[in-house]
C-alpha positions in Angstrom: 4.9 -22.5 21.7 3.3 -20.3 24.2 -0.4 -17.9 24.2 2.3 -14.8 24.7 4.6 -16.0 21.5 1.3 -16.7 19.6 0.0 -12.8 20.2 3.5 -11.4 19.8 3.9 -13.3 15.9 0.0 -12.3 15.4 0.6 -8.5 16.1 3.8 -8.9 14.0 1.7 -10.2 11.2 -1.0 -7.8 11.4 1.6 -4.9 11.7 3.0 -6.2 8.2 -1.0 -6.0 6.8 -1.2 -2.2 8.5 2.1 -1.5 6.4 1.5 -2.9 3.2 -2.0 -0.7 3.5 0.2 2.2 4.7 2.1 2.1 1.6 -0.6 1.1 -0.9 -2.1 4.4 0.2 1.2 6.4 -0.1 0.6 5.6 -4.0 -2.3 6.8 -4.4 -2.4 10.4 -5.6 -3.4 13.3 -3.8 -3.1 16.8 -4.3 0.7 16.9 -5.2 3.2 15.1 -6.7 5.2 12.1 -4.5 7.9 10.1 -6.2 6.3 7.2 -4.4 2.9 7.4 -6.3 4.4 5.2 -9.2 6.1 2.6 -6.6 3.1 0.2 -7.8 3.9 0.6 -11.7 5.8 -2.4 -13.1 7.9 -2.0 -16.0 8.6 -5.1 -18.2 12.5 -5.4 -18.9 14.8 -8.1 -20.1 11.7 -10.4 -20.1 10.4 -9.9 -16.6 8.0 -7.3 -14.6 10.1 -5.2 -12.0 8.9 -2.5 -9.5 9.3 1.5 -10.9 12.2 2.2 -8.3 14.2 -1.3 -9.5 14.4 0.1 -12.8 14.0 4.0 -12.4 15.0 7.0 -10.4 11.3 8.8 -9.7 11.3 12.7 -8.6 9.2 15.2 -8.2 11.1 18.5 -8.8 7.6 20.2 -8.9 4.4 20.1 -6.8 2.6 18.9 -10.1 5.4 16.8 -11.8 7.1 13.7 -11.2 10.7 13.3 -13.4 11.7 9.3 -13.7 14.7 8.5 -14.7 15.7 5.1 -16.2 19.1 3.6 -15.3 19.0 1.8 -18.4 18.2 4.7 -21.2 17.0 1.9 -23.5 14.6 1.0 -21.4 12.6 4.6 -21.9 9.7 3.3 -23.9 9.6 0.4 -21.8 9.2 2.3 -18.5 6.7 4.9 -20.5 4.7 2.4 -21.9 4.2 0.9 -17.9 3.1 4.2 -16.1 0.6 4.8 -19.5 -0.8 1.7 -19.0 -0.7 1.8 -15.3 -4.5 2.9 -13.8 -3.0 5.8 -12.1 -4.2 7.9 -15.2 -1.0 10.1 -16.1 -0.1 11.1 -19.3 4.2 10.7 -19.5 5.8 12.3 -22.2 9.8 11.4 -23.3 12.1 14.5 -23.2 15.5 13.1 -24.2 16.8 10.8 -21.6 14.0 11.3 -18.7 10.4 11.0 -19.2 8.3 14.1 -17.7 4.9 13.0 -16.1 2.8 16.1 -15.4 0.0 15.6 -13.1 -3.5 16.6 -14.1 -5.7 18.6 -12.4 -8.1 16.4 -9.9 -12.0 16.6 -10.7 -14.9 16.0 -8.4 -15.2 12.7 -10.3 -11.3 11.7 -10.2 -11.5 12.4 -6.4 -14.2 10.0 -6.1 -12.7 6.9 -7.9 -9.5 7.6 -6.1 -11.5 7.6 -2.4 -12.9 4.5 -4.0 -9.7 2.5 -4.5 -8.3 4.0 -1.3 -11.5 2.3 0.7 -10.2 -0.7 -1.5 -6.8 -0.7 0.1 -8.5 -0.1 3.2 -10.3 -3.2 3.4 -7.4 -5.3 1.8 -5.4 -4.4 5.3 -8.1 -5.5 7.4 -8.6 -8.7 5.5 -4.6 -9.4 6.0 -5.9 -8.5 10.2 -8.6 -10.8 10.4 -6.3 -13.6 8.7 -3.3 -12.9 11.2 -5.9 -12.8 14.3 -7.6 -16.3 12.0 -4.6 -18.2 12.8 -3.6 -17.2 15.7 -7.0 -18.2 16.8 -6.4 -21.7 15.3 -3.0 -22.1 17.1 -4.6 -21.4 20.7 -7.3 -24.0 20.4 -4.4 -26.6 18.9 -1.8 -25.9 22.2 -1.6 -28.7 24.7 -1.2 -28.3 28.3 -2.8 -24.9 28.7 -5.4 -24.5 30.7 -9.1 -22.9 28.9 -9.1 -19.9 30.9 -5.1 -19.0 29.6 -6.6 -19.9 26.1 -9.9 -17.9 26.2 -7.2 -14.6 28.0 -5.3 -15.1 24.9 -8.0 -14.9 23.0 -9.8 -11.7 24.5 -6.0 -10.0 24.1 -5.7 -11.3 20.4 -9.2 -9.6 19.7 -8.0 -6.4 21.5 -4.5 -6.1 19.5 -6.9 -6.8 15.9 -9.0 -4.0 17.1 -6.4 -1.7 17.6 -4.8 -2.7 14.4 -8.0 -2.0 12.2 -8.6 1.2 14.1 -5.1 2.2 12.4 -5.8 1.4 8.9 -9.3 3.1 9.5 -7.4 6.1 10.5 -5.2 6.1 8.0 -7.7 5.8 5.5 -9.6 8.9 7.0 -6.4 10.4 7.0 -6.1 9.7 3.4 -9.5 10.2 1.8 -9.6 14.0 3.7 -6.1 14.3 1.7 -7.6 13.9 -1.5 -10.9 16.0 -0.9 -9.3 18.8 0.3 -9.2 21.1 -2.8 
């Protein structure tokens, strides 16, 4: 294995920690409905926990409702009973064959947690960084019949490509937490 195939798998793996932050965001609410805020639900069915859009069809028809849809109308207390106990704090209500989830207003205080467990996110995507740019690390100083100074390069462009990847998620997390204190 060479430094360049070491750096290329590290950025891949830090590009998968940037994403997984990118869509833990995405789920967090903001000022108007997006079917994706419930992708972090899961919904016990036929004895085993499966993600809201495995099991549903999630849409928002309205800038302060989401409409999910089971596939499996039997399954509509099930999937009710997930987004209630979820911690996204939504109130669903069964209306025949869909459930209606109707988005309260956001308080100063609601604002604040939600910042809170966006910072949260945050810091879970740099933690996935620093593990990617950990091991990579480790590989260098393990490769024989490098020389130092193409080991410490590596290095110094390893540390540059985590930089750049935690300057994303801090962006995105700006990004996000203006989102949700805009009123």
């Amino acid at each position: 294995m060479s430094t360049k195939q070491i750096i290329t798998d590290a950025k891949a793996a830090m590009d998968k920690g940037v994403e997984a932050a990118k869509r833990e965001f995405a789920s967090v609410r903001s000022g108007k409905a997006s079917p994706n805020m419930l992708d972090t639900v899961k919904v016990e069915m036929y004895g085993q926990l499966m993600a809201m859009n495995q099991c549903a069809n999630v849409s928002a028809p309205e800038p302060r409702l989401l409409v999910v849809t089971p596939f499996d109308k039997g399954q509509l207390k099930a999937v009710e009973k997930a987004i209630r106990e979820s911690n996204l704090g939504l109130d669903p209500a069964i209306q025949g064959t869909i459930i209606r989830v109707p988005l309260p207003a956001m308080n100063e205080q609601r604002r604040k947690e939600l910042a809170k467990m966006v910072h949260k996110y945050a810091e879970d995507g740099r933690i996935a960084v620093r593990h990617a740019r950990t091991h990579a690390r480790d590989l260098l100083k393990k490769l024989n019949g490098v020389s130092e100074d193409e080991v410490k390069h590596a290095e110094k462009e390893l540390q540059k490509v985590h930089d750049d990847e935690i300057a994303k998620i801090d962006a995105l997390m700006k990004a996000k937490e203006q989102e949700l204190m805009e009123v």
